[in-house]
DRENVOZA-210515 format. One record per residue (C-alpha): x, y, z; residue number from 1; chain. Coordinates in steps of 0.1 Angstrom, whole numbers. Example, Ala and Ser with C-alpha at 12.3 -4.5 7.8 and 13.67 -1.06 7.14 Angstrom:
<nodes>
((123,-45,78),1,"A")
((137,-11,71),2,"A")
</nodes>
This chain:
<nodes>
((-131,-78,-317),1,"A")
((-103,-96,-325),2,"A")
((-70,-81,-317),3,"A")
((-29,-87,-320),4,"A")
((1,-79,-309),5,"A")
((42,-92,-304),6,"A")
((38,-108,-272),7,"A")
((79,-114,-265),8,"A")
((102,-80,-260),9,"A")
((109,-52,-281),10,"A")
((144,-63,-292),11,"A")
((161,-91,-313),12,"A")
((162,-125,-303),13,"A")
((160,-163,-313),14,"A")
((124,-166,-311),15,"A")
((97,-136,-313),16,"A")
((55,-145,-309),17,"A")
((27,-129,-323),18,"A")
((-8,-132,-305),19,"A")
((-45,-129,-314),20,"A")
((-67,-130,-293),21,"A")
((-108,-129,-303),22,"A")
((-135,-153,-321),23,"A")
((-117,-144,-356),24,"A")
((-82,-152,-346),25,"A")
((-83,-187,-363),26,"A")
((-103,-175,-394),27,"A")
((-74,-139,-396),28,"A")
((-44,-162,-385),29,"A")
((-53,-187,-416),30,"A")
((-55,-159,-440),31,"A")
((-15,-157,-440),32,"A")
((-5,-191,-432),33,"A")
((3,-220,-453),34,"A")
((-19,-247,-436),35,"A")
((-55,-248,-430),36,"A")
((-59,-239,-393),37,"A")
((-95,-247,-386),38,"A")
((-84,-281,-390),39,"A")
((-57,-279,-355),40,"A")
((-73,-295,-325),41,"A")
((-69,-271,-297),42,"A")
((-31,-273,-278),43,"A")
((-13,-283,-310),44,"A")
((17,-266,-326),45,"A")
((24,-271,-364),46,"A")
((52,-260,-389),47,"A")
((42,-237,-419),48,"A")
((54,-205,-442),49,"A")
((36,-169,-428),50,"A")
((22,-157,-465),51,"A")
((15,-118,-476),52,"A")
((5,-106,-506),53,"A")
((22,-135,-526),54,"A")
((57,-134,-507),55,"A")
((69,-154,-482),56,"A")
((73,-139,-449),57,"A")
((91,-162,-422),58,"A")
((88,-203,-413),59,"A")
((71,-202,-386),60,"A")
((57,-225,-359),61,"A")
((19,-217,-352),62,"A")
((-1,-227,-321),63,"A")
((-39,-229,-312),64,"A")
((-59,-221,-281),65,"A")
((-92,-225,-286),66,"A")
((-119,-210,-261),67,"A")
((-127,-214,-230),68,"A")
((-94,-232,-228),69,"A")
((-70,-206,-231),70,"A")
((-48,-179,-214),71,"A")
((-77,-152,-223),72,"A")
((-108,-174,-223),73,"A")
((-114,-170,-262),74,"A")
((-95,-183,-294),75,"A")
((-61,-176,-293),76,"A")
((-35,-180,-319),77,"A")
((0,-174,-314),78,"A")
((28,-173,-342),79,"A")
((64,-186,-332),80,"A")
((84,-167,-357),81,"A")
((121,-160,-361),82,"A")
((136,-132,-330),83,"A")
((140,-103,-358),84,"A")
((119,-74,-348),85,"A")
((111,-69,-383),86,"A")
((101,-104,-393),87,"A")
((76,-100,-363),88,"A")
((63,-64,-373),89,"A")
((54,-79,-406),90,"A")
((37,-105,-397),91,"A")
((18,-85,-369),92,"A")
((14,-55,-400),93,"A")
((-4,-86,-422),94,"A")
((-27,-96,-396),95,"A")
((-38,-59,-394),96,"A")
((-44,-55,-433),97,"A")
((-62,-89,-426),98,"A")
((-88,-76,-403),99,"A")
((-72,-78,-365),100,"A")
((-71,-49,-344),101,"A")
((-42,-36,-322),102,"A")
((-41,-47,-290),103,"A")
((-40,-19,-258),104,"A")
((-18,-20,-230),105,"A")
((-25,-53,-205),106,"A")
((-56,-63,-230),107,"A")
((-49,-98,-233),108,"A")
((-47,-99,-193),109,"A")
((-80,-81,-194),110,"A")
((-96,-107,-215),111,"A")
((-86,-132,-189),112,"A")
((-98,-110,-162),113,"A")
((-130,-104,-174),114,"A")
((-139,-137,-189),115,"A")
((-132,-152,-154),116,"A")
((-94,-175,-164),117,"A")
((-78,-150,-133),118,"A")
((-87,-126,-104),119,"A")
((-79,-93,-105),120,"A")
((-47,-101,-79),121,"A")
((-37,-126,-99),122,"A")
((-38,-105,-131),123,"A")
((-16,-80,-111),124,"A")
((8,-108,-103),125,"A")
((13,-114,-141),126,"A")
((26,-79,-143),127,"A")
((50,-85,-110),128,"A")
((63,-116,-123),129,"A")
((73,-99,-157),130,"A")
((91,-71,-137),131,"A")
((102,-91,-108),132,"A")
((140,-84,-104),133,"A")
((153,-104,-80),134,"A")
((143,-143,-67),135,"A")
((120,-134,-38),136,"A")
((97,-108,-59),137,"A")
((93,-140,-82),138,"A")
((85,-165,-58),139,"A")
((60,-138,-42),140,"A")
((45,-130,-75),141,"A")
((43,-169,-86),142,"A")
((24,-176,-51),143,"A")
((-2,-145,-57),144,"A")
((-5,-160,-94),145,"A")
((-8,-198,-78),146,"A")
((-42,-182,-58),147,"A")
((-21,-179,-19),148,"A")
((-32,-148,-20),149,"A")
((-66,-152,-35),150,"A")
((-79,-179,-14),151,"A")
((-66,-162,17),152,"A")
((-90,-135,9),153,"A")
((-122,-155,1),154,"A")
((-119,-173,32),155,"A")
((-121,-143,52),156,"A")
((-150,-130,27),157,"A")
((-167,-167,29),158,"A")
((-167,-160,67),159,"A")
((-182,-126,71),160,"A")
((-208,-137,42),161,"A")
((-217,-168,69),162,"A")
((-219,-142,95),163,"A")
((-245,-119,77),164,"A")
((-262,-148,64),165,"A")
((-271,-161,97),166,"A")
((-279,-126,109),167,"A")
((-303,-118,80),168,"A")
((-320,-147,87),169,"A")
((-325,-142,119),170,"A")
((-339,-107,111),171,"A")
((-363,-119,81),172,"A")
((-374,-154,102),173,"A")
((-376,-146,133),174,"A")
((-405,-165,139),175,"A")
((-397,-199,121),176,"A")
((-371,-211,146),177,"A")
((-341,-199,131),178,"A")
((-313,-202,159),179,"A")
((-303,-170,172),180,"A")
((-264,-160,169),181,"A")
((-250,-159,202),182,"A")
((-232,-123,201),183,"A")
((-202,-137,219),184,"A")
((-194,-159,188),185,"A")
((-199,-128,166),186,"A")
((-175,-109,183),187,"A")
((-151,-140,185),188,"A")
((-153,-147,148),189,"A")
((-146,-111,140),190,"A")
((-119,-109,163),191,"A")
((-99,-142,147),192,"A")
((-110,-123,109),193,"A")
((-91,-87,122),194,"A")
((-62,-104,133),195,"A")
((-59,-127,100),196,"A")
((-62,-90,83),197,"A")
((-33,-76,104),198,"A")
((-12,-101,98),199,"A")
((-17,-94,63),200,"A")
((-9,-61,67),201,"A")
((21,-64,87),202,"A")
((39,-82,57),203,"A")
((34,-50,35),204,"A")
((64,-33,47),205,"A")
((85,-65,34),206,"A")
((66,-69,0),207,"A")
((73,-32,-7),208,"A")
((110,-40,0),209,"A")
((109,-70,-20),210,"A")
((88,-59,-49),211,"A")
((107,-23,-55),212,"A")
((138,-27,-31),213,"A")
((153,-3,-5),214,"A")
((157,25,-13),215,"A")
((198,32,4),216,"A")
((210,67,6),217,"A")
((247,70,8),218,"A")
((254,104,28),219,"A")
((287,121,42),220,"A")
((303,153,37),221,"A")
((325,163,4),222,"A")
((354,135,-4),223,"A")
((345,107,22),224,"A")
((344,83,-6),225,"A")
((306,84,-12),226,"A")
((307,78,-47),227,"A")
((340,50,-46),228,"A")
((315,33,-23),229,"A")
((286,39,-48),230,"A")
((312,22,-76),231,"A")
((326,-5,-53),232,"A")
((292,-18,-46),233,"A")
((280,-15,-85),234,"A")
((314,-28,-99),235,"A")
((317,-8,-124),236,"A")
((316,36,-121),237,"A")
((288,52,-120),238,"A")
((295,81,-104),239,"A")
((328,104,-111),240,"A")
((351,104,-86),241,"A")
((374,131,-79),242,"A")
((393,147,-52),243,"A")
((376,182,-59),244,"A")
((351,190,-30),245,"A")
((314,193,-46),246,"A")
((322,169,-78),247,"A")
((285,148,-66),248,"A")
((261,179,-69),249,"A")
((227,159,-76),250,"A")
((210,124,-65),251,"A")
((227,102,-83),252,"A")
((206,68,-85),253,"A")
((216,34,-96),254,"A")
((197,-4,-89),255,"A")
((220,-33,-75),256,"A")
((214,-67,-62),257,"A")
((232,-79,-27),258,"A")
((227,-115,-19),259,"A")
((191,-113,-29),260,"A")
((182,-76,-18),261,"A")
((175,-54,-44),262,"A")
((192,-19,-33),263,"A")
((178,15,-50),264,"A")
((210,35,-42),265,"A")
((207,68,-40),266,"A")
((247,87,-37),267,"A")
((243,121,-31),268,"A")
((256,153,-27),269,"A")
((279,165,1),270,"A")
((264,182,29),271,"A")
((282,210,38),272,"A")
((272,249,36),273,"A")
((278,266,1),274,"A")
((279,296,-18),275,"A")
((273,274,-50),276,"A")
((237,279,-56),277,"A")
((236,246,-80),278,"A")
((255,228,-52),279,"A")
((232,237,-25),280,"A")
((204,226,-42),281,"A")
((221,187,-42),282,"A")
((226,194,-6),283,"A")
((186,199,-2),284,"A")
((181,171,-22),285,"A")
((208,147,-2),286,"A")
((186,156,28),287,"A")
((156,150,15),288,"A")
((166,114,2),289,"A")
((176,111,38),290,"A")
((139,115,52),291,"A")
((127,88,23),292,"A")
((154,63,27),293,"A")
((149,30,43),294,"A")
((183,20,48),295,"A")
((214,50,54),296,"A")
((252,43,47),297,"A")
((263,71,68),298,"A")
((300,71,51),299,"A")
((332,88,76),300,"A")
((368,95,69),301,"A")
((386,73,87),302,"A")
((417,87,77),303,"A")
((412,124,98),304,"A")
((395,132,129),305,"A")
((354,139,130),306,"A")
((349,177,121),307,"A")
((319,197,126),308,"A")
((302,194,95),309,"A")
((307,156,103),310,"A")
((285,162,134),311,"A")
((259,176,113),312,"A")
((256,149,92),313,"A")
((258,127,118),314,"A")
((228,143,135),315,"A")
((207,139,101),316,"A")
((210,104,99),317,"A")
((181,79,121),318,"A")
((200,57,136),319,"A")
((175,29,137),320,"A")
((184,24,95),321,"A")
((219,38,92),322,"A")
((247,14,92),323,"A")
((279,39,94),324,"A")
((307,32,71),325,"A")
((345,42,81),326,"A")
((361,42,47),327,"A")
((396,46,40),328,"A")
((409,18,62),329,"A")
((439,15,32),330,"A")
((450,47,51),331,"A")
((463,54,87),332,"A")
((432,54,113),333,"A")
((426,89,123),334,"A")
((390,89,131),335,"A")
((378,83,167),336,"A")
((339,87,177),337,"A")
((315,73,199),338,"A")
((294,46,181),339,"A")
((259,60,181),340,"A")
((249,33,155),341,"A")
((235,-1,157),342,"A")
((260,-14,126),343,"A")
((293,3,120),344,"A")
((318,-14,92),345,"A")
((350,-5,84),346,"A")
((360,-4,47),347,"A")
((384,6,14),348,"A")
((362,16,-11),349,"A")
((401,13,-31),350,"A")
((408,-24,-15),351,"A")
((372,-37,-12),352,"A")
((382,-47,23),353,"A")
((353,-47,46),354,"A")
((322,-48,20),355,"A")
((313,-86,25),356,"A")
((306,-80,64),357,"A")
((284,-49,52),358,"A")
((265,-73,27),359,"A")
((261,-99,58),360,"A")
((244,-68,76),361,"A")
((221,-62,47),362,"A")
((210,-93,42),363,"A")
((203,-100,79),364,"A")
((180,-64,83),365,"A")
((160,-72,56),366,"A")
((160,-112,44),367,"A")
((126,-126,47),368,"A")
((139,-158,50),369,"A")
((123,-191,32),370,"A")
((87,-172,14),371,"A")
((76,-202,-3),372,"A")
((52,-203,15),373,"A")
((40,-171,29),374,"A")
((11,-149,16),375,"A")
((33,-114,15),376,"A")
((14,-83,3),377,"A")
((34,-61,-22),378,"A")
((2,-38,-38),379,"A")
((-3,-9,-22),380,"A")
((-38,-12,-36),381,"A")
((-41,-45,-16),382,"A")
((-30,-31,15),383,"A")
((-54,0,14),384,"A")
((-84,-25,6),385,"A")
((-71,-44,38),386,"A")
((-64,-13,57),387,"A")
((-102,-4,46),388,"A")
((-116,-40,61),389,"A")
((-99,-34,93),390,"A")
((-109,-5,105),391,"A")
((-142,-15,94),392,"A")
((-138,-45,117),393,"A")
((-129,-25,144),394,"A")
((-155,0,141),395,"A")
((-177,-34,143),396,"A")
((-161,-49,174),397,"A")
((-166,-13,193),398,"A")
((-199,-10,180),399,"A")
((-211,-42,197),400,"A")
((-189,-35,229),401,"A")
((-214,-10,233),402,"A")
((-241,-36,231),403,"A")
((-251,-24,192),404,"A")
((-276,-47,179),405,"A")
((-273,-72,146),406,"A")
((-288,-52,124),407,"A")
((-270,-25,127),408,"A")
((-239,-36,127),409,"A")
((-253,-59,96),410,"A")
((-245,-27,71),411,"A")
((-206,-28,84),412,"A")
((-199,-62,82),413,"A")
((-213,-58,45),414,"A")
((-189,-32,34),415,"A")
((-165,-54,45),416,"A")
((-170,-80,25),417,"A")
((-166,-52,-2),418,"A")
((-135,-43,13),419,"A")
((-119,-72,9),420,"A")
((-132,-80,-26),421,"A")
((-120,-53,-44),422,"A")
((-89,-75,-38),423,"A")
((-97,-98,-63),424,"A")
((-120,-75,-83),425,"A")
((-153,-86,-74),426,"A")
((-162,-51,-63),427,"A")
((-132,-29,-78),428,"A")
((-150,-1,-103),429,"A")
((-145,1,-144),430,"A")
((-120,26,-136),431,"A")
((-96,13,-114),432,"A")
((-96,-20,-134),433,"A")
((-83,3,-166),434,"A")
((-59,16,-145),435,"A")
((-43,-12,-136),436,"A")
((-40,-30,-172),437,"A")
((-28,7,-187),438,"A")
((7,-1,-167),439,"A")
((10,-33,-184),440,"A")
((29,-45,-214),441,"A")
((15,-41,-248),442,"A")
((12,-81,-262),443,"A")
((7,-96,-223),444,"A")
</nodes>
C-alpha cells in the first residue's frame, strides 16, 4: 500500500511537502506531474507543474527516493510545493483520487522501523527531535538518533549473548573439550554490565528534566507577588494581578525557558484557610502541585513581618528544591526569618531587581553541563526496560553468591538480553510498537 500525507506543519509557510511512501509512489506521483518520473535517477530534484483534472495546480519542485535508499526503505516521493495549506491539500486530495492512501499517525517512521532504516530508540528520537524545545533535548535526541544510545545497548546485549553462548556450550559439549567458564569471570562480567546499566539509569532523572522540563511551583500566601513573579519571569502577563486577596484561585501553568532550562511553571493559589468553597479547592490544588514539583519558589513579603499563615506555607515546602524568594525589595524591608533554605534571593517582581541571581541558581541545580557526548536517557519506557535488566542482573549475581549453577542461572541472563532489547525493538510486542507511532505526527 502506498500512502501520503503533508509532511511540513499544519499552517502557512514558504515551502509545504507532500510524501508518498509505497512501491506505487513513482507510478501515483507521475499521474499529476508534468514530467515523466520513472525517468529520475534516485536522489534528484526536478522542476514541473502538479496537474489535476486538466488545471494547473502549483510549480512545484519534486524529489525521488527510491528503495532501499530512502528515509522509509521503500519508494518515496516527496512534492516541494508552495507553503499555502490549500495548495498542499490539493495536491495531497489528487494523489488520493489517484490511488494513494492516507497515511496514520508516525507511519512513515513505521516504515523505517520495520524495514530495518532505524531502531525503535531511534525512531522515538525522531519524535523528540520534532518536539524538543530547548538546545539540550536536541542535542540528546540528535545523539539517540546518531545510534549513542543504540550501540550502548547492543554492547551490553553482545556481552550477555557471549556469556550464554559459552555456557550453552559448555552444557550441550561437555565432552568435546569446550573450556569451562571460570564462575569468577561470570560474576565479574556481570558485575561491570549492572554498573554500565546503573549508570544509565542514573541519568534518567536529568533526561526527564531536559526532555519535559521542571516542573516549578510558585507558592506563598494571598498578595506576596506570586503571580508579578509568574509575569516577570514570562515577560509578558499571564496571570491577573490584583491587590484583592484570592484573585489566583486555580493552577495556573505556563512554559518558559531560563538560560537553557525549560521551566513548567505552575503559579498557584494562595494558601490560607477559606470559606470560599471554589477558593479552597485552588488551595488543595496549590498543595498538591507542591508534592509533584521538582523545583519550589517559595515567594515572602518582604515588606511586613512573617505571619502564621507564612509559617504554614513555609512548613509545606521541601527545602532540598525550594529556593525562597523575598519579593518587594522596591519596598522598605520588614521581613526578618531564619534562613531554613539552601537558596534565598531577594527580588522586585515591579523593578526586576534580583531575578538574574535567581536564574544563576537555576541554571547551576539543574545544568548538565557539555552533553555532546553523553548517552542521557529521557524515555521512561527505556528506563523501565533498564530498570527490568537490572534487577534481573542482581537476582543473577545473588543467585550465584549462593553457589547456583550455569544452567540455571542460564534462563535469567536470557531474559536479560530481552530486557534490554525491547530498547531498540528487537523484542518489544505489536502493541507497544503502535503505541508509540500513534503519538506521532501525521506525514513524519
Amino acid at each position: 500500500m502506498t500512502i501520503a500525507a503533508i509532511a511540513t506543519a499544519n499552517a502557512t509557510g514558504g515551502i509545504g511537502i507532500v510524501r508518498l511512501s509505497g512501491d506505487k509512489s513513482v507510478e501515483i506521483a507521475n499521474k499529476i506531474f508534468s514530467l515523466d518520473i520513472s525517468t529520475f535517477k534516485s536522489h534528484t530534484l526536478h522542476l514541473g507543474k502538479i496537474m489535476h483534472n486538466g488545471k494547473i495546480i502549483d510549480e512545484a519542485l519534486v524529489s525521488v527516493f527510491k528503495s532501499p535508499n530512502s528515509y522509509t526503505g521503500e519508494d518515496v516521493v516527496e512534492i516541494n510545493c508552495h507553503g499555502g495549506l490549500r495548495v498542499c491539500k490539493m495536491v495531497l486530495e489528487a494523489l488520493f483520487q489517484k490511488g494513494a492512501m492516507p497515511a496514520q499517525a508516525g507511519e512513515f517512521t513505521k516504515r523505517a522501523f520495520l524495514n530495518g532504516k532505524m531502531d525503535l530508540s531511534q525512531a522515538e528520537a525522531v519524535a523528540d527531535l520534532i518536539s524538543a524545545d530547548t538546545d539540550d533535548a536536541v542535542t540528546v535526541a540528535a545523539n539517540q538518533l546518531d545510534r549513542q544510545l543504540s550501540n550502548k545497548i547492543n554492547t551490553l546485549r553482545d556481552e550477555l549473548v557471549a556469556s550464554t553462548s559459552h555456557i550453552l556450550a559448555m552444557i550441550d559439549f561437555s565432552e568435546e573439550g569446550v573450556e569451562e567458564l571460570d564462575y569468577t569471570d561470570l560474576k565479574s562480567t556481570l558485575k561491570k554490565i549492572g554498573s554500565r546499566v546503573s549508570e544509565l539509569i542514573l541519568t534518567s532523572d536529568s533526561g526527564r528534566i531536559i526532555k519535559d522540563g521542571i516542573n516549578t511551583a510558585i507558592i506563598g500566601t494571598p498578595n506576596v507577588g506570586k503571580s508579578s513573579i509568574l509575569n516577570t519571569i514570562c515577560g509578558e502577563d499571564r496571570a491577573i494581578v490584583t491587590n484583592i486577596e484570592g484573585t489566583t484561585r486555580d493552577v495556573i501553568e505556563t512554559q518558559v525557558t531560563i538560560k537553557g532550562c525549560k521551566l513548567n511553571l505552575l503559579d498557584t493559589a494562595g494558601i490560607r484557610e477559606s470559606d470560599n468553597q471554589v477558593e479552597q479547592i485552588g488551595v488543595e490544588r496549590s498543595k498538591d502541585a507542591i508534592q509533584k514539583a521538582d523545583l519550589i519558589f517559595l515567594v515572602l513579603d518582604g515588606s511586613r513581618e512573617l505571619e502564621e499563615r507564612d509559617i504554614e506555607v513555609i512548613n509545606l515546602a521541601d527545602k532540598s528544591k525550594t529556593i525562597c524568594l523575598i519579593n518587594k525589595t522596591d519596598l522598605p524591608k520588614k521581613v526578618n526569618f531564619k534562613n531554613e533554605f539552601l537558596k534565598t534571593v531577594y527580588v522586585s517582581a515591579q523593578t526586576g531587581e534580583g531575578f538574574d541571581q535567581l536564574y544563576d541558581f537555576i541554571y547551576n541545580m539543574y545544568s548538565v553541563g557539555d552533553i555532546s557526548e553523553k548517552i542521557i536517557i529521557t524515555n521512561p519506557r527505556h528506563k523501565q526496560s533498564l530498570l527490568n535488566a537490572k534487577t534481573l542482573i542482581d537476582g543473577i549475581l545473588t543467585a550465584m553468591e549462593c553457589g547456583t549453577p550455569f544452567d540455571i542461572i542460564l534462563g535469567d541472563i536470557e531474559v536479560a538480553i530481552s530486557a534490554l532489547g525491547e530498547i531498540g525493538g528487537m523484542t518489544v510486542s505489536d502493541e507497544i510498537i503502535d503505541s508509540i507511532f500513534a503519538n506521532f505526527c501525521v506525514g513524519k
